[in-house]
C-alpha positions in Angstrom: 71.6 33.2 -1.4 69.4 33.6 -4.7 66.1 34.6 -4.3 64.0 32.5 -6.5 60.7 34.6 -7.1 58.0 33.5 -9.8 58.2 35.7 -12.9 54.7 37.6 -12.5 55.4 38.5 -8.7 58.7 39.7 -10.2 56.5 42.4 -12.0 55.5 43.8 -9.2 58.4 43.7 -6.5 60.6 45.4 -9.6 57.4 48.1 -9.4 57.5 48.8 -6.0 61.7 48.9 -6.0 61.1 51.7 -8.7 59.0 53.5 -6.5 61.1 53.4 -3.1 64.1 52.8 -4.2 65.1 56.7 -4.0 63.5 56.8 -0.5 66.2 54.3 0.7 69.3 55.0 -1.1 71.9 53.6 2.0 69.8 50.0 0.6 71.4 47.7 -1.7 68.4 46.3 -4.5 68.9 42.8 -2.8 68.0 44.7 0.8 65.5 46.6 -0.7 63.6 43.5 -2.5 63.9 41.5 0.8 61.8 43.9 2.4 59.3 44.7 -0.4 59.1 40.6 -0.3 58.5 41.1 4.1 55.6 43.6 3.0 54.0 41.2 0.5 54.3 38.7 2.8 52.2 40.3 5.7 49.6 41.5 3.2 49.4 38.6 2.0 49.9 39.2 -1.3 53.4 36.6 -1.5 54.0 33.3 0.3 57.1 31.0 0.6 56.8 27.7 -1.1 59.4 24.6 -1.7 60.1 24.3 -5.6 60.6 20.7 -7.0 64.3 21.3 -6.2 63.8 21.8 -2.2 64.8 25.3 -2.4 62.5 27.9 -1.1 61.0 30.7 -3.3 58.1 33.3 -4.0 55.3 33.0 -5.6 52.2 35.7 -5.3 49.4 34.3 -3.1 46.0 33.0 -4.4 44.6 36.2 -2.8 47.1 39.0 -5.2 46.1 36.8 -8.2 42.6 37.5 -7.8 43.5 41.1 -7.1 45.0 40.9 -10.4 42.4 39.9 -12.4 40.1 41.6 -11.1 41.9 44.7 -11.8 42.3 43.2 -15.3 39.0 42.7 -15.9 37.8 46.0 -14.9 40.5 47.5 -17.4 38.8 45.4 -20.0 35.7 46.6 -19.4 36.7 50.6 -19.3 38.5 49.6 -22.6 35.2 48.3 -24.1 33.3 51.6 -23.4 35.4 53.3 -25.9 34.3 53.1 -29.3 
């Protein structure tokens, strides 16, 4: 089965597989994205939705995209104190 994941959770499941992926080396990608997808899940950072085809996939939860802008905006401000 495909796992149909929006682009910008994407991102950050590819992130954390570049980060574990050495501390699981028995674990196929597909196993290893699964279970970063499990952990999202429970934080709440991902949720399961029906696309306009039926088919279930990932998208990152209102709560992660707030995260995420947050986080951007406080970039943008450190950015603006340097001259």
């Amino acid at each position: 089965m495909k796992l149909r994941i929006d682009e910008s959770l994407r991102f950050w499941i590819d992130v954390a597989y570049q980060a574990i992926k050495w501390d699981h080396p028995e674990l196929t990608k597909r196993q290893l994205v699964a279970e970063i997808l499990r952990r999202y899940e429970r934080r709440g950072d991902a949720m399961r939705y029906l696309n306009s085809k039926g088919k279930v996939a990932w998208r990152p939860s209102p709560a992660m995209l707030m995260a995420l802008a947050d986080a951007e905006a406080d970039a943008r401000a450190d950015l603006a104190d340097f001259p």
